[in-house]
C-alpha positions as CSV (number, residue, x, y, z in Angstrom):
1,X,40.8,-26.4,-49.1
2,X,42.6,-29.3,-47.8
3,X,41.6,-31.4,-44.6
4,X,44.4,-33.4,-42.2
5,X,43.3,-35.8,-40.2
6,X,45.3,-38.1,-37.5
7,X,43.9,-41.2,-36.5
8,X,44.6,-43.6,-33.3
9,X,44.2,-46.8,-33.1
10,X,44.5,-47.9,-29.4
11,X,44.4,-51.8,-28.5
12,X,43.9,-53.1,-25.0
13,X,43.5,-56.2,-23.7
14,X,39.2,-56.9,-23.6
15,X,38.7,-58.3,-20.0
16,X,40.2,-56.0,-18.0
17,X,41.1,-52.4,-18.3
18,X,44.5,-52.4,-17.6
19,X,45.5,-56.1,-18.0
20,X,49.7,-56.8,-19.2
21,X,50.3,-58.6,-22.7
22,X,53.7,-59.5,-24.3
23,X,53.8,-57.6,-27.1
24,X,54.4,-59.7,-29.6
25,X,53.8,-63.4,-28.5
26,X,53.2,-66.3,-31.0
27,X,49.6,-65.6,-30.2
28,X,48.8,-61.4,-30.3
29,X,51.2,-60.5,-32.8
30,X,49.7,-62.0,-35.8
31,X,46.5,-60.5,-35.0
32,X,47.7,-56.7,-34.6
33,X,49.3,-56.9,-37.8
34,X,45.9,-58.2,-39.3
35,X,44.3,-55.3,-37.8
36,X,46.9,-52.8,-39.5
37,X,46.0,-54.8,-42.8
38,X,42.1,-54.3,-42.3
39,X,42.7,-51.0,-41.5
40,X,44.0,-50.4,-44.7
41,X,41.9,-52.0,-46.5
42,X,38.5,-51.3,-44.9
43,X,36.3,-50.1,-47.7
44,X,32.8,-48.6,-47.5
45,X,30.2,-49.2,-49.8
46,X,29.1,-45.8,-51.9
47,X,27.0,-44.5,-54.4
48,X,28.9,-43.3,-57.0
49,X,32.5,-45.1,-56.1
50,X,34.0,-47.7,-53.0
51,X,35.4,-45.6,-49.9
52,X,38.9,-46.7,-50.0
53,X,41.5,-46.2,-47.6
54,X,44.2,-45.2,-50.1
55,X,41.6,-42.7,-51.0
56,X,43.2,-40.5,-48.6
57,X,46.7,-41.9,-48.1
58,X,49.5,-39.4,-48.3
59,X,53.6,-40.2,-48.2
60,X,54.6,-40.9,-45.0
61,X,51.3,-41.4,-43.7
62,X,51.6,-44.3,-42.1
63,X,53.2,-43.0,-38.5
64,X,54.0,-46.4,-37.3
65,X,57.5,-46.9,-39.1
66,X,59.0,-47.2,-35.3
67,X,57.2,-50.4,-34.5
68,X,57.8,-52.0,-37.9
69,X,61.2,-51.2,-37.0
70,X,60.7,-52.8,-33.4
71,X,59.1,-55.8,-35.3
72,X,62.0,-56.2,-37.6
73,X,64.8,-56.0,-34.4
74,X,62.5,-58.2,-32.4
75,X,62.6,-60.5,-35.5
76,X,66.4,-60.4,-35.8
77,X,67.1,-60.8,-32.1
78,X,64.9,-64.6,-31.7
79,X,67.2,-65.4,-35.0
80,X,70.1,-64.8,-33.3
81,X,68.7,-65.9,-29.9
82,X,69.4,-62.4,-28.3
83,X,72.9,-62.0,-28.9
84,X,73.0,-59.6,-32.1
85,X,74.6,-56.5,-30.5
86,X,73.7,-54.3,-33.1
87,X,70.0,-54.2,-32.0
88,X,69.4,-53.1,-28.4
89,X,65.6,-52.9,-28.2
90,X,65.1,-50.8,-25.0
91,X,62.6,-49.0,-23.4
92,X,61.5,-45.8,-24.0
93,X,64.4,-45.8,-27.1
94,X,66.0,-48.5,-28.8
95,X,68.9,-48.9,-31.3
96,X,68.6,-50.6,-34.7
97,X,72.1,-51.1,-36.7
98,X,73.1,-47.8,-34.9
99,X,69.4,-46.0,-35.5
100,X,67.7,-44.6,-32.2
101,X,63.7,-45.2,-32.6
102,X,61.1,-43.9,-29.9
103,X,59.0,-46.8,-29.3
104,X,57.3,-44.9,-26.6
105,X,54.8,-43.6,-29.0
106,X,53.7,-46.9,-29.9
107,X,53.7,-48.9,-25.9
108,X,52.2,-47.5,-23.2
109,X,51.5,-49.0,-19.3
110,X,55.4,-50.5,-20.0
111,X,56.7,-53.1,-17.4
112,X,60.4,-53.8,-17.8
113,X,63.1,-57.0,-16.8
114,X,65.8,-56.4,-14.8
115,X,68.9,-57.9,-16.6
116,X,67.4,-58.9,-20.1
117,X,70.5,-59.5,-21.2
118,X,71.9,-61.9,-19.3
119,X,68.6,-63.7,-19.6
120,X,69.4,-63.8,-23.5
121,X,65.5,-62.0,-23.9
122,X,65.1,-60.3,-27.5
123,X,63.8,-57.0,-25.4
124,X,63.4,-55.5,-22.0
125,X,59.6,-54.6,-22.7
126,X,58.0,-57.7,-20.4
127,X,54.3,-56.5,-21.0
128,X,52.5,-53.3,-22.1
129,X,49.2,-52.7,-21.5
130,X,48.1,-50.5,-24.7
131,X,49.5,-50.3,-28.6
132,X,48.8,-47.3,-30.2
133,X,48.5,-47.4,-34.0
134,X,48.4,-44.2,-36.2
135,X,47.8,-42.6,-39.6
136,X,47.7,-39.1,-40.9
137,X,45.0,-39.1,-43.9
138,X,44.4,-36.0,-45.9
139,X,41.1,-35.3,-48.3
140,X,40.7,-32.1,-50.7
141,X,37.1,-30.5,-50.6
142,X,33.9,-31.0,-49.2
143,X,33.2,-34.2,-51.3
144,X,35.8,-35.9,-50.3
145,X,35.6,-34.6,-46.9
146,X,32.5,-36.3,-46.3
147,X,34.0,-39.3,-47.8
148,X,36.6,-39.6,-45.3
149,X,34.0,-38.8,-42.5
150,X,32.1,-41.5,-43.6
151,X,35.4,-43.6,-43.8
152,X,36.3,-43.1,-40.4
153,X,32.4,-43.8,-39.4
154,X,32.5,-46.8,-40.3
155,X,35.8,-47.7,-39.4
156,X,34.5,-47.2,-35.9
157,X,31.5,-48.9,-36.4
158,X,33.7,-52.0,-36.6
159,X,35.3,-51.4,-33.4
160,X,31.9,-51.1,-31.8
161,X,31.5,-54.9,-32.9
162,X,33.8,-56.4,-30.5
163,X,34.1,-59.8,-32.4
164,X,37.7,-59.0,-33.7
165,X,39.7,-61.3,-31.5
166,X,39.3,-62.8,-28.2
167,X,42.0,-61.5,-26.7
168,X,42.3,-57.8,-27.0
169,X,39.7,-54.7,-28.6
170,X,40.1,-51.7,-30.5
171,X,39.2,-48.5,-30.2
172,X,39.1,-45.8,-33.5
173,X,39.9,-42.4,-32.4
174,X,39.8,-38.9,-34.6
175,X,38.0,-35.5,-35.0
176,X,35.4,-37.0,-37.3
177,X,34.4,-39.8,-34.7
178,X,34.4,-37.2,-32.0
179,X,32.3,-35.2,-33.5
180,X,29.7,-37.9,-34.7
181,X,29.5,-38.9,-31.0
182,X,28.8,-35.7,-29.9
183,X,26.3,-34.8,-32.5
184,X,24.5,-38.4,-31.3
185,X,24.8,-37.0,-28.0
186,X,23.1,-33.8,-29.4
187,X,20.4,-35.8,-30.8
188,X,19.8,-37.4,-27.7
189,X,19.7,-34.3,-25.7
190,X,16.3,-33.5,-27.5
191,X,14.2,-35.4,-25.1
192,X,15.6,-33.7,-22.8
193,X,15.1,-29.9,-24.6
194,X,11.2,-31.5,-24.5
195,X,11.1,-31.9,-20.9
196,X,12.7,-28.3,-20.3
197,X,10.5,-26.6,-22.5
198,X,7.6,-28.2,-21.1
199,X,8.3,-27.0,-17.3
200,X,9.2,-23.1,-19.2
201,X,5.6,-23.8,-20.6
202,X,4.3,-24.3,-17.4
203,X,6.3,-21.6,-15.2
204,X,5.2,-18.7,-18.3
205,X,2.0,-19.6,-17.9
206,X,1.7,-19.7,-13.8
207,X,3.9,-16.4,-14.1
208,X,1.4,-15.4,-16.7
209,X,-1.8,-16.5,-14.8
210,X,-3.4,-12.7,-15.0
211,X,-3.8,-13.0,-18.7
212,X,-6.6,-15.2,-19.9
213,X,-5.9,-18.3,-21.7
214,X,-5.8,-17.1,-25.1
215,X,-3.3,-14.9,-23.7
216,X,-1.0,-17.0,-22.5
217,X,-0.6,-19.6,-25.4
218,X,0.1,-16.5,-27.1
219,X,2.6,-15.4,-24.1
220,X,3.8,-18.8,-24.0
221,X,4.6,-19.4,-28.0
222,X,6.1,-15.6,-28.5
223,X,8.1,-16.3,-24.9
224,X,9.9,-19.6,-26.7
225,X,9.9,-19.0,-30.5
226,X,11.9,-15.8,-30.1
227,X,15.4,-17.5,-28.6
228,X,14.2,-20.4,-31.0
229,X,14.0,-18.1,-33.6
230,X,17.3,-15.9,-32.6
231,X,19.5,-19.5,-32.6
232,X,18.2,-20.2,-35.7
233,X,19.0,-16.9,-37.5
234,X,23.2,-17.3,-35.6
235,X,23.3,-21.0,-37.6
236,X,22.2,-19.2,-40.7
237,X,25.0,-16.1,-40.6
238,X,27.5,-18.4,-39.8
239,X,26.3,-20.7,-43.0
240,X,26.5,-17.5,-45.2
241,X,29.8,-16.7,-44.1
242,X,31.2,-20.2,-44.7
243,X,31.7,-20.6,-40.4
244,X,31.7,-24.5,-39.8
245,X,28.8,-25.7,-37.7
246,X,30.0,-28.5,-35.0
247,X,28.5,-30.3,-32.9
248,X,28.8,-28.4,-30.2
249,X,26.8,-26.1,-31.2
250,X,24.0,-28.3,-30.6
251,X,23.6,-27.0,-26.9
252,X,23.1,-23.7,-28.4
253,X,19.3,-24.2,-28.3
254,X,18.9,-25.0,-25.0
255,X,21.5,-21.9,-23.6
256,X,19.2,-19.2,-25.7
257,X,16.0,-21.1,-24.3
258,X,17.1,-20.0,-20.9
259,X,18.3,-16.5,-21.8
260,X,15.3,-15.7,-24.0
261,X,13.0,-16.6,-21.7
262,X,14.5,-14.9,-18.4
263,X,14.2,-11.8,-20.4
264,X,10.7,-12.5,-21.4
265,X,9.8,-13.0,-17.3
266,X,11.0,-9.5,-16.6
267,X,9.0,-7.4,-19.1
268,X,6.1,-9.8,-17.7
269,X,6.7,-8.6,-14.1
270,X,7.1,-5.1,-15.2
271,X,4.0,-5.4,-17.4
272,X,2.3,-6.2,-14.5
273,X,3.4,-3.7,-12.1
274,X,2.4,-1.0,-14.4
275,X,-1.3,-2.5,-14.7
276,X,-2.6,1.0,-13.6
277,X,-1.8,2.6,-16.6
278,X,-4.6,2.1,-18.6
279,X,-3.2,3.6,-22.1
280,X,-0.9,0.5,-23.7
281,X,1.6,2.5,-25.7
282,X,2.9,4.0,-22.4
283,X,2.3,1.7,-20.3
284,X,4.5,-0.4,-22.9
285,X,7.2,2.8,-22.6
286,X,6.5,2.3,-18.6
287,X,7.7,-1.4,-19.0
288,X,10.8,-0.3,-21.6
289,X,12.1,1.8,-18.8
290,X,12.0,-0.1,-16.1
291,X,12.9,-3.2,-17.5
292,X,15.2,-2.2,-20.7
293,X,18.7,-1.0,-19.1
294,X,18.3,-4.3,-17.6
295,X,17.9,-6.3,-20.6
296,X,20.3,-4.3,-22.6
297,X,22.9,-4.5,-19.8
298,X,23.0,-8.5,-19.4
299,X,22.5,-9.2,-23.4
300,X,25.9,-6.9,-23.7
301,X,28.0,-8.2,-21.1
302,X,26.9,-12.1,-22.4
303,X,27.6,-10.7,-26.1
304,X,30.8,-9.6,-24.9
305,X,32.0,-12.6,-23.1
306,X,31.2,-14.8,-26.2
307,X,32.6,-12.2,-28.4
308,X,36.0,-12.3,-26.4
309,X,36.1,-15.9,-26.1
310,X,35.4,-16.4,-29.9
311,X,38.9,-14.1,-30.5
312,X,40.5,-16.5,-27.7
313,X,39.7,-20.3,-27.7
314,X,39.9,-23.4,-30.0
315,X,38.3,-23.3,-33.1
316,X,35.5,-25.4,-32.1
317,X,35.2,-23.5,-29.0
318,X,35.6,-20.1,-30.9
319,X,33.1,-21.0,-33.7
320,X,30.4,-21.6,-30.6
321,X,31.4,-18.5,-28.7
322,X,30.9,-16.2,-31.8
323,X,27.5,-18.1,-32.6
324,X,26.1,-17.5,-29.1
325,X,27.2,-13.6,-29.5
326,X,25.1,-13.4,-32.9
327,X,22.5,-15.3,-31.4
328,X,22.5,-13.2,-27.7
329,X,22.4,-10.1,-29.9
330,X,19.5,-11.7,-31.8
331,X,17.7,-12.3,-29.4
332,X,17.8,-8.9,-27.4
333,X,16.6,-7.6,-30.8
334,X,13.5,-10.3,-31.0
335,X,12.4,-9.8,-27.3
336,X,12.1,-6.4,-27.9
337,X,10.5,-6.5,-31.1
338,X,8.4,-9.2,-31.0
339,X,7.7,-10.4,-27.6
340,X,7.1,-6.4,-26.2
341,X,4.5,-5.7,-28.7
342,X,2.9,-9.6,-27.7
343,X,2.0,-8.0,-24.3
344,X,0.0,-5.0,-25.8
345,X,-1.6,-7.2,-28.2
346,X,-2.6,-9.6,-25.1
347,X,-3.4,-6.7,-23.4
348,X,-6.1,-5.7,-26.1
349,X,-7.4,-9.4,-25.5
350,X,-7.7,-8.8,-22.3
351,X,-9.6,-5.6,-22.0
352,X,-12.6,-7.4,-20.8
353,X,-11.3,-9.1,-17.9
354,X,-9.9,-5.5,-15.8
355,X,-11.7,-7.2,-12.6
356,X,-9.7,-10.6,-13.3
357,X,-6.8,-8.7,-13.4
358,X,-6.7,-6.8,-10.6
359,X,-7.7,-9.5,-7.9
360,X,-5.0,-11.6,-9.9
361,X,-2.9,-9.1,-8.9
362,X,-4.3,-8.1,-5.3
363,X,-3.0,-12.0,-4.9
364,X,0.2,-11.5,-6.2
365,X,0.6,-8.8,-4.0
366,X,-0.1,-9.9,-0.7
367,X,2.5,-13.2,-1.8
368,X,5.2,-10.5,-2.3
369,X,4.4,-8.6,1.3
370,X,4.3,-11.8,2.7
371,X,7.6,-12.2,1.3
372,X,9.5,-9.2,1.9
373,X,7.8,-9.5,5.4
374,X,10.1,-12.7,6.4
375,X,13.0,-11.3,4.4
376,X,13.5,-8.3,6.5
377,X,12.5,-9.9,10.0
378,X,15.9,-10.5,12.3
379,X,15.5,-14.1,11.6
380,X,15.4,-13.5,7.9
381,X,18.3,-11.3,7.4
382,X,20.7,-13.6,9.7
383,X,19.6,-17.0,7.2
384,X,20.4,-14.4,4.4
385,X,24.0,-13.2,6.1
386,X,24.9,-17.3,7.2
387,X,23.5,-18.9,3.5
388,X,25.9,-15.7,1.7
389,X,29.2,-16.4,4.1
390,X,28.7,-20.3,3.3
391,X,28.2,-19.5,-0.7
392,X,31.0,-17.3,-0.5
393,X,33.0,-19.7,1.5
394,X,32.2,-22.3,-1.3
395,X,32.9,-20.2,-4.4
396,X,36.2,-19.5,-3.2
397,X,37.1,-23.4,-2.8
398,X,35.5,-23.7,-6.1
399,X,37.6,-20.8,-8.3
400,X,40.7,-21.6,-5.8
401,X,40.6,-25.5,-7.1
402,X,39.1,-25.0,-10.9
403,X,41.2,-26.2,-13.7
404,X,40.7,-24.4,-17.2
405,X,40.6,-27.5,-19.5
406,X,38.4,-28.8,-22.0
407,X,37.3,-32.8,-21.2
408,X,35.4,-33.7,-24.8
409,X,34.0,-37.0,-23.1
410,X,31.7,-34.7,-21.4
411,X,30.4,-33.8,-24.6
412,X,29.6,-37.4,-25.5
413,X,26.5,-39.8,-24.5
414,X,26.8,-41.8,-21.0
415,X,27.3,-44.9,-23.5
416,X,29.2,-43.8,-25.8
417,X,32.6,-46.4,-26.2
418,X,34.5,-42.9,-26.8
419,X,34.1,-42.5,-23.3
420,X,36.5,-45.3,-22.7
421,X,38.7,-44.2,-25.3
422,X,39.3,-40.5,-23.9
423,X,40.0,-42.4,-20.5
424,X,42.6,-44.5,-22.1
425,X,44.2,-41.2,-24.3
426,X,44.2,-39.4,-21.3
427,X,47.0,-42.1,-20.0
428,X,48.9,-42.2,-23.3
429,X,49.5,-38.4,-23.2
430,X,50.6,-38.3,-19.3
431,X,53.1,-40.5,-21.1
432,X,53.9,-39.1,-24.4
433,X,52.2,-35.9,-26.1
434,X,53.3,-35.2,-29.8
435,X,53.0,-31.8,-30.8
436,X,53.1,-31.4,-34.3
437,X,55.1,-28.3,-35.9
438,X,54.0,-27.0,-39.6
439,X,56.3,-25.3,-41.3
440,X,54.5,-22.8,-44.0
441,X,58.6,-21.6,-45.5
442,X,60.9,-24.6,-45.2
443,X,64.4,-23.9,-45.7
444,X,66.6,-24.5,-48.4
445,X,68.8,-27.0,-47.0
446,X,71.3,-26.0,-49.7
447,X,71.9,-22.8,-48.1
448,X,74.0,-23.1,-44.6
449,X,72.1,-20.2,-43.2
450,X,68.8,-20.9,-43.3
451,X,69.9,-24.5,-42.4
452,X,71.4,-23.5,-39.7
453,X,68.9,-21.0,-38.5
454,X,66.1,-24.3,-39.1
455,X,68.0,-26.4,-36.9
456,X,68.6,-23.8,-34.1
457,X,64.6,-23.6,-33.7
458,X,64.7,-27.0,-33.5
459,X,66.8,-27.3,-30.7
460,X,65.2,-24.5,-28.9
461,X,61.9,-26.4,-29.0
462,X,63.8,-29.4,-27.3
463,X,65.4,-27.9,-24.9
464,X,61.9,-26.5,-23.4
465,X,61.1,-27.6,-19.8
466,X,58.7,-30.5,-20.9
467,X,60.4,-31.2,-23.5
468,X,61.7,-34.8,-23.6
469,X,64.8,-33.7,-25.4
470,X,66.0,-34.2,-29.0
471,X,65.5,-38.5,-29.3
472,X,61.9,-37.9,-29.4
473,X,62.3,-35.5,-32.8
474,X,61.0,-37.1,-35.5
475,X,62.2,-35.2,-38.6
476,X,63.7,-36.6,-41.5
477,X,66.9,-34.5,-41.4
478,X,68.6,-35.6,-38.6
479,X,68.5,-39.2,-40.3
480,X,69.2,-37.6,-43.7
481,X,72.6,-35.7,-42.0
482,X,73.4,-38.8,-40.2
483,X,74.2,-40.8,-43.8
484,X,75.5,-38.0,-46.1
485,X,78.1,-36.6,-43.5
């Protein structure tokens, strides 16, 4: 199985985010095209054999054919001092010996000069504020998939330098990067899963407090390992079935953590309000009833929103939803099996400690009347009626105004340099937004037909609403047509 991966390249100016440069002065110009050299060149020390760029190269790769093109008219124009009519090196297209080439995809943040011409100026581009640079790379099984990971790894480590040159940086851009960032993040993230599990450890054990102690590091381990144990049984389903693990998933953990345990304070409470019953089996079936449609009702309405959302989103997005649906379903299995039968056994360590019990619970008791007391008073019930309106009133806003989108900076550590980099993609593709069409049955241009059926699709897709119409194609035919005929 074969992996495609695009690249970016984005270069900006490095003392101000948004700062013009001439494209191709005496004093940037040699530089960018020493950083499409290093590029592909950049090697990585291995084991067994040198990461090499052309490791990975495929024909046609190399996506920046329109600004070599540029470069060459821009070349050709300060030879002829601006008056070679045969190269018109406009803004968003230009014309090269009769050639139209979108240069848009390479110049972003564009300022343009009124009456270049006249001027005798090689271009009307007076300043851009971002070059994009890009390259489609393609590696064949998981060797060589990890190969170009680690590739692109350290191809962004070099960026993170920022010793290239003194007048602009660099940012590296691709899946592989992303998701490095994100697992970093992930990694991060654990001090953070310490702290959280820590307060659970605290709240199971004040929720816990009619147990003894034994009891409760019992409670309190059972109470965590199960979601712990649910998550870790998902990653190893979706191993066996050859599902990929990203970095996403890393949240996982701390979602089930949540779940697991919420499920683990109700058959506490229920354990507790059937303290009367002194036999455990049915005072265990006591706690089943009360507590079980509850338990089963929530795991299977969270199992089905992940299990519809795996059938729906991205593939990163749907390779998470369908591993929180085996680990939800997991987990409802666990608490059940393993945390239930925890409380009996406490129970049995507990049997002599009836009289701690019961005043523990006399306590709990007269907190919950206390409670309820304030609840139902007149003043209680009109907080309740004004705090509902204003949530209401504020969910509305909130579901009126939300945009469904998917922001992977978010995903990424506060000091992450991808951060940027999203920020600065985000402007390219208010600009310019390839979508790239794969075509499993090509036609056989030989046959006028399927030509002719080929090229109707084509001009469907451009003449979609968004669409910026048919000089933005980039297909090899319409050039081929344009010599033959």
């Amino acid at each position: 199985m074969k992996l495609i991966s695009l690249i970016s390249i984005l270069v900006i100016y490095n003392n101000c985010n948004w700062l013009l440069f001439y494209p191709f002065s005496c004093l940037d110009r040699p530089k960018i095209e020493r950083l499409e050299t290093i590029v592909q060149s950049f090697e990585i020390p291995d084991v067994e054999n040198t990461i090499k760029f052309k490791e990975f190269y495929i024909p046609g790769g190399n996506l920046n054919y329109f600004l070599e093109a540029f470069k060459l008219g821009y070349d050709l124009k300060l030879l002829h001092n601006g008056s070679d009519d045969s190269i018109v090196l406009t803004y968003p297209h230009s014309q090269i010996f009769g050639q139209d080439i979108a240069i848009s995809s390479h110049f972003f943040g564009v300022k343009l000069i009124d009456n270049y011409v006249e001027k005798k100026l090689p271009t009307e581009i007076e300043s851009a504020s971002v070059i994009s640079l890009f390259y489609m790379l393609q590696a064949h099984g998981f060797k060589q998939k990890y190969r170009l990971r680690q590739w692109q790894l350290g191809l962004h480590e070099l960026s993170l330098k920022e010793n290239y040159s003194d007048l602009f940086i660099f940012y590296v851009y691709s899946d592989q990067v992303a998701n490095a960032e994100m697992e970093r993040a992930n990694l991060r993230s654990l001090k953070l899963f310490g702290i959280g599990a820590m307060f659970m450890v605290i709240y199971i054990m004040n929720t816990s407090r009619m147990f003894t102690f034994k009891s409760q590091i019992l409670l309190v381990l059972t109470a965590i390992t199960s979601p712990l144990l649910a998550t870790t049984v998902s990653f190893g389903i979706m191993e066996w079935f050859n599902f990929s693990i990203t970095s996403m998933m890393g949240l996982i953990p701390l979602l089930m953590l949540g779940i697991g345990v919420d499920d683990a304070f109700l058959l506490i409470h229920s354990w507790k309000r059937h303290i009367s019953v002194l036999d455990v089996p049915e005072r265990l079936g006591k706690t089943f009833a009360a507590v079980g449609p509850s338990i089963t009702i929530t795991s299977i309405t969270n199992m089905l929103a992940f299990g519809i959302s795996s059938t729906t989103a991205p593939p990163m997005l749907s390779s998470f939803c369908l591993c929180m649906f085996i680990a939800v379903g997991m987990d409802y299995i666990l608490e059940l099996t393993i945390f239930a039968p925890t409380l009996a056994i406490a129970a049995h360590l507990d049997n002599d400690n009836v009289i701690i019990k019961k005043e523990s619970l006399r306590d709990l008791s007269q907190s919950w009347t206390l409670l309820a007391q304030i609840i139902t008073s007149k003043i209680g019930v009109v907080i309740i009626i004004v705090f509902q309106i204003i949530f209401y009133i504020i969910s509305t806003i909130g579901v009126v105004n939300m945009e469904a989108n998917f922001d992977p900076s978010k995903t990424f550590s506060s000091d992450s340099k991808l951060i940027k980099c999203v920020e600065i993609a985000d402007r390219i593709y208010s600009e310019y937004a390839p979508v790239t069409f794969i075509v499993n049955n090509p036609p056989n241009i030989s046959n006028s037909t399927e030509l002719a059926h080929f090229m109707q699709i084509i001009e469907e897709i451009e003449n979609l609403p968004m669409s910026r119409g048919k000089n933005f194609t980039l297909i090899w035919m319409n050039d081929y047509f344009d010599v033959i005929i």
